[in-house]
C-alpha positions as CSV (number, residue, x, y, z in Angstrom):
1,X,19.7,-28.7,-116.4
2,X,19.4,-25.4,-115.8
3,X,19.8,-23.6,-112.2
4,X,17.7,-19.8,-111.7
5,X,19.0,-18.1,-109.1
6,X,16.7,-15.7,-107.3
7,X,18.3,-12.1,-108.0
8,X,16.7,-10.7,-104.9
9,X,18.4,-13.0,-102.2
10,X,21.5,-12.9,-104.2
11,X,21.8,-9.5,-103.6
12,X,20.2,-9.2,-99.8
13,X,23.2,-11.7,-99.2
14,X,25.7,-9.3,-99.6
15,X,24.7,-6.2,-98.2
16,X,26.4,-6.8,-94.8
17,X,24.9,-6.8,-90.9
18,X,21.3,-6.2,-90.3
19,X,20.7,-3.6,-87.3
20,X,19.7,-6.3,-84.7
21,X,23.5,-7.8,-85.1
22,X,25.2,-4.2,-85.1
23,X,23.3,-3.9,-81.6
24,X,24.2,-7.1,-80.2
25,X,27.9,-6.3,-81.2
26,X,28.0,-2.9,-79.4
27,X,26.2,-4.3,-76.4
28,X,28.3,-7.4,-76.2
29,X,31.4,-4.9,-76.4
30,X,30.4,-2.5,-73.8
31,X,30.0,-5.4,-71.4
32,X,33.3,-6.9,-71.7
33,X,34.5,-3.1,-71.5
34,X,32.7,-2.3,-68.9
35,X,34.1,-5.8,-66.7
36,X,37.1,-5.1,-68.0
37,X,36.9,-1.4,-65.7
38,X,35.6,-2.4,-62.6
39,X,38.3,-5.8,-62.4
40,X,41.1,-2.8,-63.5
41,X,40.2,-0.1,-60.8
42,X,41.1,-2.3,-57.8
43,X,43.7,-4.1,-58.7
44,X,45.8,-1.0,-59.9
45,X,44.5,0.6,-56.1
46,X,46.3,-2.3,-54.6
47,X,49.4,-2.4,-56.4
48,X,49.4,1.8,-55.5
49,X,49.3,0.4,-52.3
50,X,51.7,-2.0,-52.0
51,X,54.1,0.2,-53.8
52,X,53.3,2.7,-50.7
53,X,54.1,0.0,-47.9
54,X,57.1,-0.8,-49.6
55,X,58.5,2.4,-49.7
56,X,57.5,2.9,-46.2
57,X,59.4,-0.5,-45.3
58,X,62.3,0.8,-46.8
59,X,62.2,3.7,-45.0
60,X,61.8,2.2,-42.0
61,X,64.8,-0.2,-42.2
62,X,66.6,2.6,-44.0
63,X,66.5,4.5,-40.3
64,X,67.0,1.5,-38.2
65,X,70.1,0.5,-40.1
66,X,71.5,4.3,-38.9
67,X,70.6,3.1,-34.7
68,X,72.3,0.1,-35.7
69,X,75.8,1.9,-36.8
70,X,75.7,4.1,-33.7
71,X,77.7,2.5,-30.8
72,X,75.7,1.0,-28.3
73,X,76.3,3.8,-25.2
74,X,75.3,6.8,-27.7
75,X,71.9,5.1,-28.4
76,X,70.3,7.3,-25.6
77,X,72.0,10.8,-26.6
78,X,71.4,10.7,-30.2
79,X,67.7,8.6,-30.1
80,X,66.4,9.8,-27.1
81,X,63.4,7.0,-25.9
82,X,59.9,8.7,-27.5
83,X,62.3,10.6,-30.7
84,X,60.2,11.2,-33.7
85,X,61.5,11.1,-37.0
86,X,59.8,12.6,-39.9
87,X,59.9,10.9,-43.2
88,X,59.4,13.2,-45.8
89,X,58.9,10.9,-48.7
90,X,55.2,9.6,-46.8
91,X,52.7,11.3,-46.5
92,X,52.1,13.0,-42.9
93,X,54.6,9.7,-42.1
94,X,57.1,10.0,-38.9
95,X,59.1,6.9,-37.3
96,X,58.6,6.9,-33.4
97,X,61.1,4.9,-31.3
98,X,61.0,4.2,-28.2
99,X,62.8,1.2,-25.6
100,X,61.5,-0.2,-22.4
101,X,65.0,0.0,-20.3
102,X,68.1,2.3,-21.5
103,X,70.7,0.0,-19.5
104,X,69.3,-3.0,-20.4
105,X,72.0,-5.2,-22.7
106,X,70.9,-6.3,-24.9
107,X,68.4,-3.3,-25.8
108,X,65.1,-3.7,-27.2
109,X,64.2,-0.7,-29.4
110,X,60.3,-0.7,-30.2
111,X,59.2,1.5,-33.7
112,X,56.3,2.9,-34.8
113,X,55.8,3.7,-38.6
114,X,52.8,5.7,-39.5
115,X,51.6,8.0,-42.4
116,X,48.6,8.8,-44.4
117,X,47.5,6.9,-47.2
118,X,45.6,8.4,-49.8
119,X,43.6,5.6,-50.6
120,X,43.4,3.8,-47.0
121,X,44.0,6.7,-44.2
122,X,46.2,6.6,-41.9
123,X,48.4,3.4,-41.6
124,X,50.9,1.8,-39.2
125,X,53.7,-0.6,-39.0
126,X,55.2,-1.9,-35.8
127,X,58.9,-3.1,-35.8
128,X,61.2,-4.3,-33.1
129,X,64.8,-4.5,-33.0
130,X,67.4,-5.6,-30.8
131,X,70.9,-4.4,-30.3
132,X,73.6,-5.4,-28.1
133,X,77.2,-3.7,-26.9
């Protein structure tokens, strides 16, 4: 028995991907790049800004640790009630403290944490404190 084999389709098997397949291929890759983008942008904009509220939070306790190692009858003198502190490593961002009653024991110190975020605008953070004689 003998098998002919058709010289024409032997060699049209060979000679790779037609055009219609090289254009599904790039069309299929630019969408998956293209998702790929848009699902990148925000969560890399989130993480930016979680990385900026941490560093504010640090900040923040960084500060109140200080009032904490002052004694208890300087509180007044050295953190007058409505003191701003400027916090250079924010953006536009400045600690305000303030206190409801300067003889009260134990006393209640109320701060304000705000600054400018580049991606949201401007933020802030409330924390409260107490601290006794």
């Amino acid at each position: 028995m003998i098998y002919r084999t058709d010289p024409a389709r032997t060699r049209g098997s060979s000679r790779g991907f037609t055009l219609l397949e090289v254009m599904l291929g790039v069309a299929l890759l630019s969408v998956l790049t293209l998702s790929t983008a848009l699902v990148s942008v925000p969560i890399s904009r989130q993480a930016r800004s979680n990385r900026e509220v941490a560093m504010a939070n640090t900040e923040a306790v960084r500060i109140l640790e200080k009032v904490h190692t002052v004694p208890f009858t300087k509180i007044p003198t050295i953190y007058p009630d409505g003191i701003d502190i400027p916090i250079a490593s924010l953006s536009g961002g400045s600690l305000h403290i303030s206190y409801d009653d300067v003889d009260a024991d134990p006393l209640i110190l109320h701060t304000a944490l705000s600054w400018d975020s580049p991606n949201i605008g401007q933020i802030q953070r409330t924390f409260h404190t107490v601290i006794t004689r």
